[in-house]
C-alpha positions in Angstrom: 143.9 163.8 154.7 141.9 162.1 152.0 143.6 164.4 149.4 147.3 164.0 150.6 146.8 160.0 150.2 145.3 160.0 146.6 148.5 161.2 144.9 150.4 157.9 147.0 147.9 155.9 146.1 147.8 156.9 142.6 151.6 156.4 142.2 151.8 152.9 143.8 148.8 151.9 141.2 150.7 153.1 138.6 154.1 151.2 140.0 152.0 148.2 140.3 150.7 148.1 136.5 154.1 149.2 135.4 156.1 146.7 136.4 153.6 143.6 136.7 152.5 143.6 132.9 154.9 142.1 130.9 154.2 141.6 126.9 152.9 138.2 127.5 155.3 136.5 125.7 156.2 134.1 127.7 152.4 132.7 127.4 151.8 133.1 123.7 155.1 131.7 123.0 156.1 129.1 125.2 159.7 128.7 124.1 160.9 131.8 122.5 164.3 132.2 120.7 165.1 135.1 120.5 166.6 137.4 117.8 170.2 135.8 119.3 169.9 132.9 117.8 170.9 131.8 113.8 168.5 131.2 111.6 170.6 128.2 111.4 169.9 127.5 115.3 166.3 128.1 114.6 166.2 125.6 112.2 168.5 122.9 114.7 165.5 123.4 117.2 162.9 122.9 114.6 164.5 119.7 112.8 164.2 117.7 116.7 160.6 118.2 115.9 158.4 116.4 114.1 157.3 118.0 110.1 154.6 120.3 109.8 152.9 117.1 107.9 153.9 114.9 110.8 152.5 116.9 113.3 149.2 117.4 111.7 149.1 114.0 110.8 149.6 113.1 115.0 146.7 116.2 115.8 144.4 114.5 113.2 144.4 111.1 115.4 144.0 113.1 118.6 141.0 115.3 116.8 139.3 112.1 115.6 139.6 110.0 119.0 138.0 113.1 120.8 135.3 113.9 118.7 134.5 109.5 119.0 135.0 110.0 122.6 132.2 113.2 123.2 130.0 110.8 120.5 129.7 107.5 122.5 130.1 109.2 126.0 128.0 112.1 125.7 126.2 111.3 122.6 126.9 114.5 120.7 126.0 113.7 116.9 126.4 115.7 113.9 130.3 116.5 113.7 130.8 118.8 110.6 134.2 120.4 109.8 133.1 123.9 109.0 134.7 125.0 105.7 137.6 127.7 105.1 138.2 127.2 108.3 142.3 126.3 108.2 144.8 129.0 107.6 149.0 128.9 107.7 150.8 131.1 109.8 154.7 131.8 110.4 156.6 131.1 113.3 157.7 134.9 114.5 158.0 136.6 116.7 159.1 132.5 118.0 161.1 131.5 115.3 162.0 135.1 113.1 164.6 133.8 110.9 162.5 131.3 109.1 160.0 132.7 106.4 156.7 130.8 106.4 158.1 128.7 103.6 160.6 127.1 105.9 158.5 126.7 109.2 154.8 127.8 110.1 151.6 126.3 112.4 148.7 125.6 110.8 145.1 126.6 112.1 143.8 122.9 111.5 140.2 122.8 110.1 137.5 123.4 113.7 134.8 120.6 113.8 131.3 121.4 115.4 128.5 119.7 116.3 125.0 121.0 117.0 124.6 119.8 120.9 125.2 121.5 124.2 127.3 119.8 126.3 126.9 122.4 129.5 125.1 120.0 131.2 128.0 117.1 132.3 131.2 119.9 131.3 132.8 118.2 134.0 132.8 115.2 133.5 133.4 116.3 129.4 136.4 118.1 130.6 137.4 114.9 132.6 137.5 112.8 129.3 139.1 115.9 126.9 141.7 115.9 129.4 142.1 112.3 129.4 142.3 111.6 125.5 144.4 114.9 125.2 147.1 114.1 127.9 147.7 111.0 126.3 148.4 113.2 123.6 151.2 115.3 125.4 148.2 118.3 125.5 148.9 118.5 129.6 148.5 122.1 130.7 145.9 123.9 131.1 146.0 127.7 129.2 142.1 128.0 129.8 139.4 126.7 132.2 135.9 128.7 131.6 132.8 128.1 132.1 130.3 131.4 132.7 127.4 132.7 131.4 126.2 129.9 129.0 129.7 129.6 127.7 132.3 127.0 128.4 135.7 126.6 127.1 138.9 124.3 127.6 142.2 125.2 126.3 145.1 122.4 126.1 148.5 123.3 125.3 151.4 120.6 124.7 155.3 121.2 125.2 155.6 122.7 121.8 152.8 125.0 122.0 150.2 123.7 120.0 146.8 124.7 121.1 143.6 122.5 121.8 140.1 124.4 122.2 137.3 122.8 123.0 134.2 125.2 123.9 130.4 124.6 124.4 127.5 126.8 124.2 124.1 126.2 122.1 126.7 124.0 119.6 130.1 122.2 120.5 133.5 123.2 118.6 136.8 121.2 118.3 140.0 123.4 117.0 143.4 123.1 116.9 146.7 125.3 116.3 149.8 123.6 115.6 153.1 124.5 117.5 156.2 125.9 114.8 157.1 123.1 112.5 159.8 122.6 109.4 157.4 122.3 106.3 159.9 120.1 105.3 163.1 118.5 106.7 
Protein backbone atom coordinates (compact mmCIF):
# COMPACT_ATOMS: atom_id res chain seq x y z
CA UNK A 1 0.00 0.00 0.00
CA UNK A 2 2.99 2.08 0.90
CA UNK A 3 4.24 1.96 -2.68
CA UNK A 4 0.83 2.84 -4.47
CA UNK A 5 0.77 6.18 -2.17
CA UNK A 6 4.40 7.44 -2.83
CA UNK A 7 3.74 8.26 -6.49
CA UNK A 8 0.38 10.55 -5.03
CA UNK A 9 2.35 11.85 -2.69
CA UNK A 10 5.15 12.72 -4.88
CA UNK A 11 2.77 14.46 -7.42
CA UNK A 12 0.89 16.66 -4.92
CA UNK A 13 4.61 17.73 -3.58
CA UNK A 14 5.46 18.55 -6.80
CA UNK A 15 1.94 20.54 -7.45
CA UNK A 16 2.49 22.23 -4.20
CA UNK A 17 6.15 23.70 -5.09
CA UNK A 18 4.91 24.37 -8.59
CA UNK A 19 2.45 26.60 -8.10
CA UNK A 20 3.30 28.21 -4.63
CA UNK A 21 6.85 29.66 -5.69
CA UNK A 22 6.50 32.59 -7.49
CA UNK A 23 9.74 34.74 -8.67
CA UNK A 24 9.62 36.84 -5.68
CA UNK A 25 9.05 39.79 -7.25
CA UNK A 26 6.50 41.13 -5.61
CA UNK A 27 9.02 41.27 -2.40
CA UNK A 28 12.20 42.47 -4.03
CA UNK A 29 10.31 45.02 -5.92
CA UNK A 30 7.56 46.43 -4.10
CA UNK A 31 5.90 48.35 -6.90
CA UNK A 32 6.87 46.96 -10.14
CA UNK A 33 6.06 48.57 -13.62
CA UNK A 34 6.16 46.45 -15.85
CA UNK A 35 7.63 46.35 -19.36
CA UNK A 36 3.86 48.02 -20.33
CA UNK A 37 4.67 51.08 -19.23
CA UNK A 38 6.71 54.16 -21.24
CA UNK A 39 9.77 54.96 -20.32
CA UNK A 40 8.00 58.13 -20.34
CA UNK A 41 5.50 56.66 -17.61
CA UNK A 42 8.46 55.37 -15.76
CA UNK A 43 9.88 58.57 -15.52
CA UNK A 44 6.04 60.32 -14.42
CA UNK A 45 6.28 57.85 -11.40
CA UNK A 46 9.76 58.61 -10.60
CA UNK A 47 9.57 62.60 -10.88
CA UNK A 48 6.49 62.28 -7.69
CA UNK A 49 9.51 61.16 -5.84
CA UNK A 50 11.97 62.88 -4.28
CA UNK A 51 15.91 63.08 -6.25
CA UNK A 52 18.26 60.53 -5.80
CA UNK A 53 20.25 63.49 -3.84
CA UNK A 54 17.11 64.23 -1.96
CA UNK A 55 16.54 60.99 -0.82
CA UNK A 56 19.90 60.30 0.38
CA UNK A 57 20.07 63.54 1.87
CA UNK A 58 16.44 62.40 4.03
CA UNK A 59 18.32 58.60 4.75
CA UNK A 60 21.49 60.49 5.95
CA UNK A 61 19.23 62.25 8.90
CA UNK A 62 17.46 58.96 9.63
CA UNK A 63 21.14 57.07 9.65
CA UNK A 64 22.63 59.80 12.03
CA UNK A 65 19.59 59.95 14.53
CA UNK A 66 19.86 56.09 14.85
CA UNK A 67 23.30 55.61 15.25
CA UNK A 68 22.82 58.82 18.35
CA UNK A 69 19.93 56.83 19.46
CA UNK A 70 21.84 53.09 19.96
CA UNK A 71 24.87 55.67 21.41
CA UNK A 72 23.02 57.33 24.44
CA UNK A 73 20.51 54.37 24.90
CA UNK A 74 22.62 51.50 24.70
CA UNK A 75 25.90 53.05 24.76
CA UNK A 76 27.39 51.57 21.73
CA UNK A 77 30.63 53.70 20.93
CA UNK A 78 32.99 53.65 18.14
CA UNK A 79 30.65 54.32 14.88
CA UNK A 80 33.05 53.99 11.78
CA UNK A 81 31.66 54.10 8.22
CA UNK A 82 33.60 51.22 6.70
CA UNK A 83 35.18 52.46 3.39
CA UNK A 84 34.20 51.35 -0.28
CA UNK A 85 31.37 50.37 1.09
CA UNK A 86 28.59 52.51 -1.37
CA UNK A 87 27.86 51.34 -4.77
CA UNK A 88 25.05 52.65 -7.62
CA UNK A 89 22.72 50.39 -8.96
CA UNK A 90 19.86 50.73 -11.80
CA UNK A 91 16.37 50.54 -11.32
CA UNK A 92 15.42 47.17 -13.57
CA UNK A 93 13.92 44.86 -13.55
CA UNK A 94 11.47 47.93 -11.54
CA UNK A 95 11.97 50.71 -13.63
CA UNK A 96 13.64 48.96 -17.26
CA UNK A 97 13.30 51.97 -19.44
CA UNK A 98 15.60 54.23 -17.52
CA UNK A 99 19.49 53.52 -17.83
CA UNK A 100 21.30 54.10 -14.59
CA UNK A 101 22.09 57.59 -15.77
CA UNK A 102 18.47 58.56 -15.47
CA UNK A 103 17.31 56.74 -12.27
CA UNK A 104 19.25 54.20 -9.84
CA UNK A 105 19.43 53.42 -5.73
CA UNK A 106 22.36 53.82 -4.13
CA UNK A 107 23.90 51.30 -1.51
CA UNK A 108 24.56 54.25 1.08
CA UNK A 109 27.94 53.80 2.91
CA UNK A 110 27.15 50.77 6.18
CA UNK A 111 28.37 52.17 9.65
CA UNK A 112 29.65 49.79 12.39
CA UNK A 113 30.49 49.80 15.68
CA UNK A 114 32.49 47.35 17.72
CA UNK A 115 29.68 46.37 20.52
CA UNK A 116 27.19 43.60 20.78
CA UNK A 117 23.93 44.63 21.26
CA UNK A 118 22.32 40.89 21.71
CA UNK A 119 21.85 41.43 25.13
CA UNK A 120 18.61 44.23 25.14
CA UNK A 121 17.78 43.39 20.91
CA UNK A 122 14.43 43.98 22.12
CA UNK A 123 14.26 46.78 23.43
CA UNK A 124 17.10 47.91 20.50
CA UNK A 125 14.53 46.80 18.05
CA UNK A 126 11.85 48.78 20.01
CA UNK A 127 13.83 52.15 19.49
CA UNK A 128 15.14 51.25 15.60
CA UNK A 129 11.51 50.87 14.99
CA UNK A 130 10.68 53.92 16.68
CA UNK A 131 13.29 56.46 14.97
CA UNK A 132 12.65 54.51 11.61
CA UNK A 133 8.80 54.72 11.56
CA UNK A 134 9.05 58.20 11.89
CA UNK A 135 10.99 57.91 8.98
CA UNK A 136 8.17 56.20 6.78
CA UNK A 137 10.60 52.66 7.31
CA UNK A 138 7.14 50.85 8.73
CA UNK A 139 7.28 47.26 7.56
CA UNK A 140 9.00 44.74 8.58
CA UNK A 141 10.94 42.56 5.59
CA UNK A 142 13.16 40.81 8.40
CA UNK A 143 12.92 39.89 12.04
CA UNK A 144 15.99 37.43 13.12
CA UNK A 145 17.53 36.73 15.83
CA UNK A 146 19.31 32.99 16.11
CA UNK A 147 22.41 31.57 16.78
CA UNK A 148 24.50 34.69 17.87
CA UNK A 149 23.04 36.64 15.05
CA UNK A 150 20.42 39.23 14.97
CA UNK A 151 19.10 41.28 12.22
CA UNK A 152 16.20 43.89 11.51
CA UNK A 153 15.17 44.80 8.13
CA UNK A 154 12.95 48.08 7.50
CA UNK A 155 11.46 48.79 4.35
CA UNK A 156 9.50 52.22 3.52
CA UNK A 157 6.71 52.70 0.66
CA UNK A 158 9.32 53.12 -2.00
CA UNK A 159 11.35 50.22 -1.16
CA UNK A 160 14.33 51.49 0.30
CA UNK A 161 15.92 49.09 2.70
CA UNK A 162 17.07 49.60 6.44
CA UNK A 163 19.39 46.76 8.00
CA UNK A 164 20.42 46.82 11.18
CA UNK A 165 22.20 43.46 12.43
CA UNK A 166 24.13 42.55 15.66
CA UNK A 167 26.63 39.97 16.37
CA UNK A 168 30.25 40.33 18.03
CA UNK A 169 30.00 44.17 16.16
CA UNK A 170 26.79 46.24 15.23
CA UNK A 171 26.16 47.39 11.51
CA UNK A 172 23.86 50.23 10.14
CA UNK A 173 23.10 50.04 6.08
CA UNK A 174 20.89 51.32 3.84
CA UNK A 175 19.61 50.86 0.15
CA UNK A 176 17.72 53.51 -1.49
CA UNK A 177 14.36 52.94 -3.31
CA UNK A 178 14.56 54.07 -7.52
CA UNK A 179 15.16 57.63 -7.72
CA UNK A 180 15.56 60.41 -10.80
CA UNK A 181 19.43 61.36 -10.50
CA UNK A 182 18.08 64.43 -11.54
CA UNK A 183 14.69 66.02 -12.22
Amino acid sequence: MLSRAWPLAAALATVVVLTGCGDGHEYLDPQPTGPSMSKQQQQAQLAARPTLDEAIAGYEKLRTTLRERLSRDFGVTGWTEEPGSAEFSGCAPQFPALTEQEASKKFLPRWYAPASLLPQWDQVKQAIREVAGGHGFTTVALDANQAGDAELNLTDQIGAQLSIGTSKNTVLSLTTGCHLVKK
